[in-house]
N, C-alpha and C positions, 0 to 999 in steps of 0.2 A: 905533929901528926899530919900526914898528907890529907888534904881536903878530899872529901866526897865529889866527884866526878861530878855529883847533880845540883852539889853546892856550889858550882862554878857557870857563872851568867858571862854569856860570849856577846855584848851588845854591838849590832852591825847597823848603822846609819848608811840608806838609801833613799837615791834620787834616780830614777831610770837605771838600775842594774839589775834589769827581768832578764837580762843575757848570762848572768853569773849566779844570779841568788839560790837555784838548788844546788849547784854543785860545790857553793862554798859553805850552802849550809849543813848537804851530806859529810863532806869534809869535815865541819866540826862536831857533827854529830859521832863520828867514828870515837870519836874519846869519849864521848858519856856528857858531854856540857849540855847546857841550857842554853839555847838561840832565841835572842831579842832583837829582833828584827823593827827597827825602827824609821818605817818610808814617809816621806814629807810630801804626799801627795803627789807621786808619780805620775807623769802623762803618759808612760809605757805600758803602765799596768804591773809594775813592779808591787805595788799593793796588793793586787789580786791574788797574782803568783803568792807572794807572802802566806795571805789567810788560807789558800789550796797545802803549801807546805804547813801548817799550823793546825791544819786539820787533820793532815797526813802521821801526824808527830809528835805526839803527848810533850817532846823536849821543846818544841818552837810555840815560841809567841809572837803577837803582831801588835805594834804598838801604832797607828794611823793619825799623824800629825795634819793639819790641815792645809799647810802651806810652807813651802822651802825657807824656811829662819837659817839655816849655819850647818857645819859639825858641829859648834858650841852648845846651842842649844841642843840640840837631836840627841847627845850624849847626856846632858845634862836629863834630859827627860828620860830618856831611856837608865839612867842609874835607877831613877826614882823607883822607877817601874820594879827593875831588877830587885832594886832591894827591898821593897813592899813583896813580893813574891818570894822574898826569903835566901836569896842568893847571898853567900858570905866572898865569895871572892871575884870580882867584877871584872872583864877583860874589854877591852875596844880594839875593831879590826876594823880596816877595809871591805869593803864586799866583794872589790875586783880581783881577788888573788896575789897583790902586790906582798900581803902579810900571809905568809904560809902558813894555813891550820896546822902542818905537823909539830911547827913551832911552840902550839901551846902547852904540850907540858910543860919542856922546859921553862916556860915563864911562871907557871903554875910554880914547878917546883922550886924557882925563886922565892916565892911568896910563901913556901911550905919552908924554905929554908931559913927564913923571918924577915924577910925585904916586908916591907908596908906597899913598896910599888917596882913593878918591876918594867921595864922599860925595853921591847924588841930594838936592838941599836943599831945602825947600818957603820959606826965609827967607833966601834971597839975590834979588837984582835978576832976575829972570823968575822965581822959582818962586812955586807959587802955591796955592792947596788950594780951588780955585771952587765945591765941593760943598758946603765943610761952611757950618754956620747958628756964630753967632756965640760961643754958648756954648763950642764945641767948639772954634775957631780960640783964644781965651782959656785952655784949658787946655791946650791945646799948647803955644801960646808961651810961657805959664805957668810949664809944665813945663821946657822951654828955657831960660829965663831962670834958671830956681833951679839946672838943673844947673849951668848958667855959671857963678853967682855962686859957689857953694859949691866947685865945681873947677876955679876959672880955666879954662875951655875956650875956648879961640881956634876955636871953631867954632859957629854961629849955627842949626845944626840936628840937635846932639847927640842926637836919640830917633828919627833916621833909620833907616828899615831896606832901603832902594836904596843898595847900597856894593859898591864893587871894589876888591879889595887886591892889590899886588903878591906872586906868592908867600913870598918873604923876608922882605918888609914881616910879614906876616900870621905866617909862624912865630917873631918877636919876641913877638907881643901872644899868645900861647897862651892860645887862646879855650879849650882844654879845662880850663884851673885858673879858668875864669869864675864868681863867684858869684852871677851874676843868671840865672835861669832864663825870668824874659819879658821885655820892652822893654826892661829896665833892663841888657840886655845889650849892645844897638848903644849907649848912653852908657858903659858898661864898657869897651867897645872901643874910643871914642873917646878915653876916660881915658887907656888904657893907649897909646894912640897917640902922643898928645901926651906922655906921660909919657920914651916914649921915639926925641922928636922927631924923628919919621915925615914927611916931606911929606906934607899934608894939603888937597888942593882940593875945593870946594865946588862941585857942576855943579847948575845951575837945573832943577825939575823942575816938573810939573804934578800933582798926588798928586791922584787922583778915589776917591770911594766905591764899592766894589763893589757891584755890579749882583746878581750872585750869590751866593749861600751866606750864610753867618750871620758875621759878624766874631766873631775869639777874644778882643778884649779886653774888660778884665771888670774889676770892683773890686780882687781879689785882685793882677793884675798891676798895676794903678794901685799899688797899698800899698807894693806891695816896692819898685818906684821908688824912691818917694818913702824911705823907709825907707833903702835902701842909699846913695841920692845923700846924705841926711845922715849917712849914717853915714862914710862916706865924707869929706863935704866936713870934718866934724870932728874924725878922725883924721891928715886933712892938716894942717891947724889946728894941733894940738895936741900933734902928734909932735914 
């Protein structure tokens, strides 16, 4: 049975993105979801913005962290929220537009099809990343590739951050005992997914560069990646 439009929690983790935050949250608002706007104390006023939309919007909520922890965390708390508020099927976006809101039925409709977790892919048959320049494509797939090898992942875009989980599905992988705090947390979750053989489908997406605001990732989040996915793939190994 397709889910209720209002039973679907769209949670968007923000750090200074008062340049994009209404027009990505009108954006998902056009389908009928629910907007979990979760800001980690923004020096832009990116919270501000927030509670004005929140007030604007019976669909938008504000969830006001007190200090920049991760994506890991910010997700993690932000399910909490979503699903104490009654949300059954949980989505995680970008706020910059990287992740296309038209995108989300389709992922929706993954999850209605019986996937536990559905996964926006830029490395399956349509998806595609036409912004980025050659270096950048290279260390992604890179990156993809190592997670794969080191933890067998049957899934081809493991460092995705476009995903929809079924509620139930989602309170298995308990993103609050996660130990990756940035990127290395959508492959933490994919681990933990397959670990605890989740249906897992891959929906084709188009990933573009933001237009606006300044991107969070940085060396410090490259490190831990790579650091955790070995640490990781050699305790599986060796256990």
């Amino acid at each position: 049975m397709p889910a209720d439009p209002s039973s679907v929690a769209v949670v968007i983790p923000t750090y200074n993105e008062r340049e994009n935050l209404e027009a990505i949250v009108t954006a998902v608002l056009r389908h009928g979801y629910r907007v979990l706007i979760v800001d980690d104390n923004s020096p832009d006023g990116t919270g501000q913005e927030a509670d004005r939309l929140a007030i604007e919007h019976d669909l938008v909520a504000v969830l006001h962290r007190s200090s920049k922890e991760g994506l890991g965390p910010a997700y993690a708390a932000g399910f909490r929220e979503a699903v104490a508020a009654g949300a059954m099927v949980l989505c995680e976006m970008d706020a910059d537009f990287s992740h296309d809101p038209s995108a989300l039925p389709s992922m929706i409709a993954a999850i209605d099809a019986g996937a536990d977790v559905a996964i926006g892919s830029r490395y399956v048959p349509g998806g595609s990343t036409p912004d980025w320049p050659l270096r950048r494509k290279i260390l992604s797939k890179g990156g993809n590739m190592y997670a794969k090898l080191m933890l067998r992942l049957p899934v081809n875009d493991a460092t995705a951050g476009f995903r929809a989980f079924r509620k139930d599905a989602l309170a298995r992988l308990h993103p609050d005992t996660c130990l990756a705090s940035g990127y290395a947390f959508q492959v933490e979750m994919a681990w933990r997914a397959v670990q605890e053989n989740l249906a897992i489908t891959e929906v084709p997406i188009t990933f573009r560069d933001r237009t606006a605001g300044t991107s969070k990732m940085g060396l410090p989040i490259v490190l831990e990646a790579m650091w955790l996915v070995t640490k990781w793939g050699l305790t599986r190994r060796f256990r």
